[in-house]
N, C-alpha and C positions, 0 to 999 in steps of 0.2 A: 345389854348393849356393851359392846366393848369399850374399853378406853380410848382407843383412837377412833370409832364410830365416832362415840360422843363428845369427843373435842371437833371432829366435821360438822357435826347437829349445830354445835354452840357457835362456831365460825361461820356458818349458813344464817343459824336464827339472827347472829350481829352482822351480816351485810342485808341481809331483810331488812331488819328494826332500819338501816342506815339508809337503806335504798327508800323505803316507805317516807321517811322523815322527809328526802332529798323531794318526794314525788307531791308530797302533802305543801311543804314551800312554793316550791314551783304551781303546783294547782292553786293554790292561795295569791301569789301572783298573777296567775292567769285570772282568776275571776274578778281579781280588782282591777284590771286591765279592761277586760269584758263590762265592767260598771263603768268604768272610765270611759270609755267607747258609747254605749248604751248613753251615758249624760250627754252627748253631743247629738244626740239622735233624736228629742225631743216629741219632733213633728207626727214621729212615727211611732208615738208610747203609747199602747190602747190602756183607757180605765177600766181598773178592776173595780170588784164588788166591795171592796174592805175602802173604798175611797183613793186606791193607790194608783199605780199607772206599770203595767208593765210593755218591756221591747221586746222583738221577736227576733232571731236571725239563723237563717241558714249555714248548715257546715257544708263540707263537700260529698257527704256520703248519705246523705238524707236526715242526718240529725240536725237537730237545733238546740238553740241556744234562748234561755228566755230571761231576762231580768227585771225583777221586779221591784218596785221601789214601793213598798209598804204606805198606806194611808198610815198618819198618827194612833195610833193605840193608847187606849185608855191605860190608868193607871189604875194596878193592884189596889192599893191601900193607900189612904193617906196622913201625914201625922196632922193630928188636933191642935199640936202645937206649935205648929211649923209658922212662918210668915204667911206662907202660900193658901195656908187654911184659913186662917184669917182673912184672906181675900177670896176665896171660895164661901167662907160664911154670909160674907156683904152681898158677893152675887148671886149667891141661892136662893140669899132673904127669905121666907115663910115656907120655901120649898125643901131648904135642908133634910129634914127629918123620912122627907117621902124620898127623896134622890140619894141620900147617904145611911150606909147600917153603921151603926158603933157597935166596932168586936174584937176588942178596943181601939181597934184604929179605924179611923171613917174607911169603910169599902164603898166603892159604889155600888148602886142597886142595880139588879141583873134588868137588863134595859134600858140602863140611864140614858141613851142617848133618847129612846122612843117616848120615857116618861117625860125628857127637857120641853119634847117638840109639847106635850100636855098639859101642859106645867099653865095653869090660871097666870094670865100677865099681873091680875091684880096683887099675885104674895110678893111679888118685888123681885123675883129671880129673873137675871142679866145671861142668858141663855147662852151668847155668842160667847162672852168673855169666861164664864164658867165653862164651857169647852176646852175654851185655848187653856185654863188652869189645870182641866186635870188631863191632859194629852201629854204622852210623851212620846219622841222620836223615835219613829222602825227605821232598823239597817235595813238596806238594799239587799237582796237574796239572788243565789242562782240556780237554777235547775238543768238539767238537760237530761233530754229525750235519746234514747237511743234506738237503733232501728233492730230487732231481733239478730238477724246477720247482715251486722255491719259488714261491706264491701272492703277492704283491707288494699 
């Protein structure tokens, strides 16, 4: 490639790179706008299967828009020696050992929500409140459909 080719390539590649960045902003505004919009919309959020809720809306061309607001998600791993574990050990009570692996850090066991619901009331585990301890917060997500040949 010539020297002046390749000073055009590099001047191309850096209004790309600048245009992309400008495009990626702007879409990242737009879908917190779209969440923004979607949190007024309530009435009209169907629940998902993960415990969450999502909105649906139409574009102009046949596409849509869907946002979803995540049910809570379990968490990874938890430290042994946190405050919060301490208060997960009081409300597992005799179930600990069946609901938690040590690898070195407490993991939950794969089903914990299914083993809580089986969980003997008599070993002392606090089902509701051991939930809400090991949940933590999902972002809002968005997706969109597009139609093969979108109408332009």
């Amino acid at each position: 490639m010539k020297t002046e080719q390749l000073k055009t390539l590099v001047d191309l590649a850096i209004a790309l790179d600048r245009e992309i960045a400008d495009r990626k902003e702007r879409l990242k505004t737009t879908k917190k706008t779209l969440i923004a919009e979607a949190k007024k919309h309530k009435t009209k959020h169907v629940k998902t299967d993960g415990g969450g809720t999502s909105w649906t809306h139409d574009g102009n061309n046949g596409n849509i828009v869907r946002v979803t607001f995540p049910g809570k998600t379990l968490k990874d791993s938890l430290d042994g020696k946190s405050k919060t574990f301490a208060a997960i050990r009081k409300a597992a009570g005799n179930a600990l050992a069946t609901l938690f692996k040590y690898e070195p850090k407490y993991k939950l066991a794969p089903d914990f929500r299914t083993l809580l619901k089986n969980i003997n009331p008599t070993l002392g585990c606090d089902a509701s409140k051991l939930i809400k301890l090991c949940e933590s917060k999902a972002n809002p997500r968005v997706a969109f459909e597009t139609k093969d040949n979108p109408e332009v």
